[in-house]
C-alpha positions, -999 to +999 in steps of 0.1 A: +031-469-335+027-466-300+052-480-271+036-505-243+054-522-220+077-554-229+080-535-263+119-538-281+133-504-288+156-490-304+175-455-288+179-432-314+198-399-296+219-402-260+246-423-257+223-450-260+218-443-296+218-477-318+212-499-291+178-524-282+160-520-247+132-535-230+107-507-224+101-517-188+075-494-180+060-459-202+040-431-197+028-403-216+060-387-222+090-408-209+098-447-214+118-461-190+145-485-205+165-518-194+191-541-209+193-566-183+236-557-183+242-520-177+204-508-168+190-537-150+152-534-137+162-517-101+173-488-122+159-484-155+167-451-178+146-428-186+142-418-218+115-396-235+098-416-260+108-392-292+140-404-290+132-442-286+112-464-315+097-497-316+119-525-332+100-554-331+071-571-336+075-594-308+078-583-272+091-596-241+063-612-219+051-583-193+046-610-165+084-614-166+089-583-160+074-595-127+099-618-111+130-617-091+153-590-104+185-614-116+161-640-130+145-612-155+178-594-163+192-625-176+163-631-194+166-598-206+199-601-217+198-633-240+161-622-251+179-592-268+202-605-276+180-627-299+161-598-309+195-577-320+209-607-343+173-608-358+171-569-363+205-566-379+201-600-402+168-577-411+182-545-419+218-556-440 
């Protein structure tokens, strides 16, 4: 399953591991992560995409991704929020 951008997913290694990102942007080998708290979208992580997977179906619009910075990392933050009460209702 392939990561695109606005994709939730999950780190798996780093001290990252367990948590949900926004893939804000992704190229061949690296995706570039945000949470909207710690890693806002003026300075994403980097992150090679072995060590990331998709969690979700559903994505977070790629036009939002767009806006003024503080606008989308709040967005961010309560969309994955969301997302992370969804994934662990899913998984226990």
């Amino acid at each position: 399953m392939s990561i695109i951008q606005g994709d939730v997913v999950l780190a798996t290694a780093g001290k990252e591991k367990g948590n949900l990102f926004i893939a804000w942007k992704v190229d061949e080998k690296y995706c570039y992560l945000v949470d909207g708290k710690r890693l806002k979208i003026d300075k994403p992580k980097k992150k090679s995409l072995k060590h990331v997977y998709k969690a979700s179906k559903i994505s977070f619009s790629e036009k939002s991704l767009c806006e003024k910075e503080e606008k989308v990392n709040a967005e961010i933050r309560k969309f994955l929020k969301e997302r992370k009460n969804y994934v662990e209702t899913r998984c226990h």
